[in-house]
Phi, psi and omega in degrees: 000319178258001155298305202302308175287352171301283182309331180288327185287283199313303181287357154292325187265356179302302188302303191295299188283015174274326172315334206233319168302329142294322182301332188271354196268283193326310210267335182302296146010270160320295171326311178294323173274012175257285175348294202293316191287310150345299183286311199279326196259335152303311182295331157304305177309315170308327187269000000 
């Protein structure tokens, strides 16, 4: 009985941490293309 309300709280919960996995998979993403756009307009700046 309390696996079962355990698995209904998880799958009620689900939705949300699927949500914050992406955004955060999306904003690293961003991050990384921002790195790179950085890193590359330095190396410009350098020559």
């Amino acid at each position: 009985m309390v696996l079962r309300n355990l698995i209904v709280i998880v799958l009620e919960q689900l939705p949300y941490v699927i949500c914050i996995y992406i955004g955060l998979y999306m904003l690293s993403s961003e991050v990384r293309s921002l790195i790179s756009c950085i890193s590359v307009s330095i190396q410009k700046q350098s020559r």
